[in-house]
C-alpha positions in Angstrom: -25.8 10.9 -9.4 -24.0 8.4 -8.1 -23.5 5.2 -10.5 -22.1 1.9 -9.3 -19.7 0.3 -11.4 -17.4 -3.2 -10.4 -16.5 -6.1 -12.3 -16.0 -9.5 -10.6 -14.7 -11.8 -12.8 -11.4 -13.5 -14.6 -11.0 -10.1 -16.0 -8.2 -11.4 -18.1 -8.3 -13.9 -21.1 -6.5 -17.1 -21.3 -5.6 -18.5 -24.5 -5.0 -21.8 -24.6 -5.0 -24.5 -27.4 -4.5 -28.5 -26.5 -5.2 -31.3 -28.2 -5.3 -34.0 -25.4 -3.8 -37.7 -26.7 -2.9 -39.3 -23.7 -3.4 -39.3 -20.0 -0.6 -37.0 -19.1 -3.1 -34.3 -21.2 -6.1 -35.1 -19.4 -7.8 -31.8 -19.1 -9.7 -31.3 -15.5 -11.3 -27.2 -15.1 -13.0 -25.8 -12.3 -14.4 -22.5 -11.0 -15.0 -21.0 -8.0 -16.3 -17.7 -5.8 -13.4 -17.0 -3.8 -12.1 -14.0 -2.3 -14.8 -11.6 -3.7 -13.7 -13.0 -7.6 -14.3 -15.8 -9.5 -11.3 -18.1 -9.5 -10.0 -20.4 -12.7 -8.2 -23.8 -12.8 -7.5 -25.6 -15.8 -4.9 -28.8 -15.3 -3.6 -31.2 -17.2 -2.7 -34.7 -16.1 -4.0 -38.3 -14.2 -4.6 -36.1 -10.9 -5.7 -32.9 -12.2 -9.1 -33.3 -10.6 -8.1 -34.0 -7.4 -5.4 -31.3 -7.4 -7.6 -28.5 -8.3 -9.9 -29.6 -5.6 -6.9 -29.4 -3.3 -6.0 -25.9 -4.7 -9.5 -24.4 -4.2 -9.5 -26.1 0.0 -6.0 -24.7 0.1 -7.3 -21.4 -1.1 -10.7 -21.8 1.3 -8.2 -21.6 4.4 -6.1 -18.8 3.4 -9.3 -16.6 2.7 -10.6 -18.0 6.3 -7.1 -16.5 8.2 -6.5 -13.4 5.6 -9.8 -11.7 4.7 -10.5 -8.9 7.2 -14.4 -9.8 6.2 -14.5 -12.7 8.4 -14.8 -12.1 11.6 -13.0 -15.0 12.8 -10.0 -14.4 10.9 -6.8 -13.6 12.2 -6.9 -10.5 10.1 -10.0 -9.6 12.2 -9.0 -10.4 15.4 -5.6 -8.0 15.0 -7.6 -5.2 13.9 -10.5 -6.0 16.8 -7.4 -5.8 18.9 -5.8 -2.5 17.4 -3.6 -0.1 20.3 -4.2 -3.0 23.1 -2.6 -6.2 22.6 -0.7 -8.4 20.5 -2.6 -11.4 18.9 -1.4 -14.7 18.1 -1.7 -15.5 14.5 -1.0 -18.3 12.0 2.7 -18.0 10.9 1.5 -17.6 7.1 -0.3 -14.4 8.3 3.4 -13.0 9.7 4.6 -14.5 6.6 2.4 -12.2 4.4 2.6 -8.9 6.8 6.3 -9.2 6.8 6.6 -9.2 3.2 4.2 -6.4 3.0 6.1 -3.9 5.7 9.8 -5.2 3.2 8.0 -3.5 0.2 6.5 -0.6 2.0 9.8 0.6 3.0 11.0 0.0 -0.9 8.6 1.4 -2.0 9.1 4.5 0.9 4.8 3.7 1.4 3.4 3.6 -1.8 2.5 0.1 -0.9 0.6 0.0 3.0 -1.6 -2.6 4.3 -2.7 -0.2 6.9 -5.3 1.5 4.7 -8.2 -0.9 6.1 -9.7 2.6 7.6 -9.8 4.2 4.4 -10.8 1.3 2.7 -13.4 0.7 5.2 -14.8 4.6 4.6 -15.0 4.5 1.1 -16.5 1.4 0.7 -16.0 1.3 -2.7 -17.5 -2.5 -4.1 -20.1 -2.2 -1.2 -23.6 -1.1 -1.0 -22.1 1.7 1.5 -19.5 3.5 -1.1 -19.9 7.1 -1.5 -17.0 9.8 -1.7 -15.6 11.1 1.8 -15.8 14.7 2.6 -12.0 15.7 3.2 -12.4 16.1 6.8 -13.4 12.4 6.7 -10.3 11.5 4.9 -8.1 13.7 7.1 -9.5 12.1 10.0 -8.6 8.6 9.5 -5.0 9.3 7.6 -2.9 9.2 10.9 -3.9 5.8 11.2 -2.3 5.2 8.0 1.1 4.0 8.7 2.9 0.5 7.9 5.4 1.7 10.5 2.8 1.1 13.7 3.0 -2.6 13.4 4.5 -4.5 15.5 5.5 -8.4 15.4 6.7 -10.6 17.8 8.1 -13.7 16.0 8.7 -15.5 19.5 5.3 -16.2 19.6 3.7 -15.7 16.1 2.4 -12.5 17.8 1.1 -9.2 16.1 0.1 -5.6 17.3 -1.4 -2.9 15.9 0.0 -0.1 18.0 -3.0 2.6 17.0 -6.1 1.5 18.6 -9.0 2.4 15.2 -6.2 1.2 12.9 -6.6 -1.8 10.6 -5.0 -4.1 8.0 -6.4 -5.3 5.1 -4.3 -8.2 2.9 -6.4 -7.6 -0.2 -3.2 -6.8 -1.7 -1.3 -9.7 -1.1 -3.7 -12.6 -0.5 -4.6 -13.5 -3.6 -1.0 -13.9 -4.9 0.1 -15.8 -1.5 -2.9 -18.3 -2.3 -1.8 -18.5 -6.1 1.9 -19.8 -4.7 -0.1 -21.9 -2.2 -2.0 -23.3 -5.5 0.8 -23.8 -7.6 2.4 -26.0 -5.0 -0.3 -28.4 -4.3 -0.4 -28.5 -8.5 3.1 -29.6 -8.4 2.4 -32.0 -5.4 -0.1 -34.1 -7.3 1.9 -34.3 -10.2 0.7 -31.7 -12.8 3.1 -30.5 -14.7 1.0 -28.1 -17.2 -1.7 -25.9 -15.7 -3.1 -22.1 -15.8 -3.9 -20.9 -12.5 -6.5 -17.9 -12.6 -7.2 -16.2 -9.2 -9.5 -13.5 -10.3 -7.7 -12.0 -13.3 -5.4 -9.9 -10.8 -3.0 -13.3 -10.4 -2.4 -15.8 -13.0 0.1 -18.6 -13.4 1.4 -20.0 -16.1 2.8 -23.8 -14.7 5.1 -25.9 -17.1 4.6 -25.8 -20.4 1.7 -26.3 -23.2 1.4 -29.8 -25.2 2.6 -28.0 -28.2 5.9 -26.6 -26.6 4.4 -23.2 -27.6 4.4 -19.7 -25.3 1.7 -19.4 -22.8 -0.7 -16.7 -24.2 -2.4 -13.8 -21.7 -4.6 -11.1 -23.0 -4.4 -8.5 -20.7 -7.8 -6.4 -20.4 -8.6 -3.7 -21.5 -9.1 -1.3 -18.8 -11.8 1.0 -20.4 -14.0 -1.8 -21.8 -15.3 -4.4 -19.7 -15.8 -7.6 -22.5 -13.7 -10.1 -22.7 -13.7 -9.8 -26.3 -11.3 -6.3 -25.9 -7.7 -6.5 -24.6 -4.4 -4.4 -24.4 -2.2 -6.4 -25.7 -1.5 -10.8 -25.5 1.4 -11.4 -23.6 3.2 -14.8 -24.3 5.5 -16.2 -22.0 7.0 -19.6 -20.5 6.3 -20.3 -17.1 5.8 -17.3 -14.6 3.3 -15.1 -12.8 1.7 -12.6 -14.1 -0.4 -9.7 -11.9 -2.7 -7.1 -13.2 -3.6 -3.7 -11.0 -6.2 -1.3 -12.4 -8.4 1.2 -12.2 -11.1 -0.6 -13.7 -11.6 -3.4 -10.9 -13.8 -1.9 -9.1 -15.1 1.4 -9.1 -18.3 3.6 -9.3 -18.5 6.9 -10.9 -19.8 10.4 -9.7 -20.6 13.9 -11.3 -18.7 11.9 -14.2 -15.3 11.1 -12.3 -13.5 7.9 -11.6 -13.5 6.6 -7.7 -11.4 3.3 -7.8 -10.9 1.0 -5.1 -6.5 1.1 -4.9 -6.1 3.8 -2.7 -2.8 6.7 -2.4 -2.0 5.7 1.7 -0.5 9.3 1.4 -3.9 11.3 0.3 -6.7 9.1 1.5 -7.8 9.2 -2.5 -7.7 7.1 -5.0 -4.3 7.2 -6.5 -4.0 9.1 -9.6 -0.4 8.6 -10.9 -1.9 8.7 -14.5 -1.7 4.8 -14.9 -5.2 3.0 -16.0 -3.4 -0.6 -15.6 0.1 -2.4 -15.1 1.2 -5.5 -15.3 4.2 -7.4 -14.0 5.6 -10.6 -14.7 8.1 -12.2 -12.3 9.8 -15.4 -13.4 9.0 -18.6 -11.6 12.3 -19.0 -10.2 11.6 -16.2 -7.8 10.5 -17.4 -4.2 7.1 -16.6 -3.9 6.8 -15.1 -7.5 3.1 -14.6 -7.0 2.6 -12.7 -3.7 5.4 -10.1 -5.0 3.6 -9.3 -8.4 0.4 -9.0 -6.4 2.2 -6.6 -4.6 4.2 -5.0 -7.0 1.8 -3.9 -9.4 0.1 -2.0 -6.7 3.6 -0.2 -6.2 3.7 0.8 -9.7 0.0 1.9 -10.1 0.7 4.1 -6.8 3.7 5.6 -7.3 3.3 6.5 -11.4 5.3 5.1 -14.0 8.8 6.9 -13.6 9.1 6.2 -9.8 7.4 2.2 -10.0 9.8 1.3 -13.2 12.8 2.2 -10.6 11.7 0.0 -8.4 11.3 -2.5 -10.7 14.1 -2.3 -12.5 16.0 -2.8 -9.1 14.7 -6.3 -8.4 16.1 -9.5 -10.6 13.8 -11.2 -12.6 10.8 -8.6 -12.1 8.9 -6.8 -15.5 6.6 -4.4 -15.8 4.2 -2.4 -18.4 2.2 0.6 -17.9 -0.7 1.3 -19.6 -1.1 5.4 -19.1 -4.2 7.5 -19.0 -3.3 8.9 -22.5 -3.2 5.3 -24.2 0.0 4.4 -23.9 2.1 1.8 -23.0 5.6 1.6 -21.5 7.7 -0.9 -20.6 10.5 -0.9 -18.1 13.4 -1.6 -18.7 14.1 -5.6 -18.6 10.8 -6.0 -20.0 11.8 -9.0 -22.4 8.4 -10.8 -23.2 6.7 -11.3 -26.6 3.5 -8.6 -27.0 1.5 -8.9 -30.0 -2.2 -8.1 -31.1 -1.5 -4.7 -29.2 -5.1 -2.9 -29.6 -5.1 0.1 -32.2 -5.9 2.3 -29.7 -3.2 2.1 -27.9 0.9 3.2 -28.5 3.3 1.5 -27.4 6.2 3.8 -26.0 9.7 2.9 -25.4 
């Protein structure tokens, strides 16, 4: 039997206490279906309505360029195009597959944008999902490979040098669109603000009326209410990504199939990680598109070979929660945790 199991939410708690006393604190929260999630603002300031309206158009034309959904897209119209031509695309598209092909090769592949065929056969958050027969999988794997794109920055130009192979951003996208929201914030003036794409990408901007931490529950990745967490995170301003297993997801004959897929075995990836989260500091150019990225790295590869790669990059943290309850941090992981739940260990 085959039982259908995905959460689309916030997926992650945000605690926040204000007591507003002046127009600077003027509170303004929205939300909105974007991306496949539900997406969070909460500002604070005279403009904080008409920046989080800003934010959410900002994020409408990313989606409309990015998602490989839309058929208009330039996401679609490369992969349309796939082993015959090069496509003109908007420079925020090279922007994002550059990026992506920098921490493939760190991360020697763990990390591939080129899965769109293997996402696109298991269709896992779709009413088509079902598990591959191997041939299947085996079939589609050669078209696996960050290495057969091609870009042309002369001309903004991009080419898929397999024809059947495809890109898919859902990596990346939502962290580009949380830098892309954090700017506008800044743009109309708000200076305090928590920026929730989804769960997967939060931002902590400025600082809280009370000088305190920023607090961020991270989920639970075995129990789906928001009431039940990992641990609370609190930290100044940066951004924070969540990858995990939990996401989306259906279940068969009792097993786990989870939507981040191992570019090397066409599976799931099973590196014994259930969830990990990095936090990059905001000083970091586009902080928010490399945690996206970056947890995915870490959830791919397992814990050992993700913490070296994290521990190589300035200003980048990471925990791991394991499939046997535990949770590890990497190295330069300097951030407050507290309220860790009982039924988890915290490993050094």
């Amino acid at each position: 039997m085959l039982k259908r199991i995905y959460a689309i939410g916030l997926g992650m708690i945000i605690l926040i206490l204000f007591t507003a006393c002046s127009n600077e604190w003027k509170e303004a929260e929205k939300q909105a279906f974007k991306m496949d999630t539900i997406m969070d603002i909460k500002a604070y300031g005279p403009k904080a309505n008409k920046a989080i309206d800003a934010a959410f158009q900002r994020i409408d034309e990313i989606e409309k360029m990015a998602s490989a959904s839309i058929e208009t897209s330039d996401i679609s119209m490369i992969n349309n195009a796939s082993g015959k031509e090069y496509v003109k695309v908007h420079p925020e598209i090279i922007n994002m597959i550059k990026t992506s092909i920098k921490y493939s090769e760190l991360s020697e592949g763990a990390f591939d944008i080129t899965v769109g065929p293997l996402i696109k056969l298991w269709g896992i958050g779709t009413e088509n999902q079902k598990v591959p027969t191997d041939d299947e999988i085996k079939k589609v794997l050669p078209l696996v490979d960050y290495k057969n794109i091609s870009i042309k920055e002369s001309d903004n130009s991009i080419k898929l040098l397999k024809e059947g192979m495809s890109v898919d951003l859902g990596g990346i996208a939502k962290g580009y669109a949380a830098d892309e929201a954090v700017r506008i914030l800044k743009e109309y003036g708000v200076k305090s603000a928590i920026i929730n794409l989804g769960g997967s990408s939060v931002y902590a901007l400025g600082e809280k009326q009370d000088k305190s931490l920023w607090a961020i529950a991270v989920q639970h990745p075995r129990k789906d209410d928001n009431k039940n967490y990992t641990c609370i995170i609190r930290m100044p301003e940066q951004a924070l990504s969540t990858s995990g297993d939990y996401e989306r997801y259906f279940i068969k004959d009792g097993k786990r199939y989870h939507h981040i897929l191992n570019p090397f075995t066409g599976y799931p990836a099973d590196a014994k990680v259930m969830s990990d989260t990095i936090v990059i500091s905001s000083d970091i150019p586009n902080c928010n598109m490399l945690a996206d990225i970056l947890t995915k790295v870490t959830f791919v590869s397992g814990m050992e070979k993700g913490f070296k790669i994290i521990n190589g990059i300035q200003g980048v943290e990471c925990i791991a929660v394991t499939t046997d309850y535990k949770i590890y941090k990497s190295s330069g992981w300097k951030e407050e945790m507290e309220d860790i739940s009982p039924e988890f260990t915290l490993t050094n």
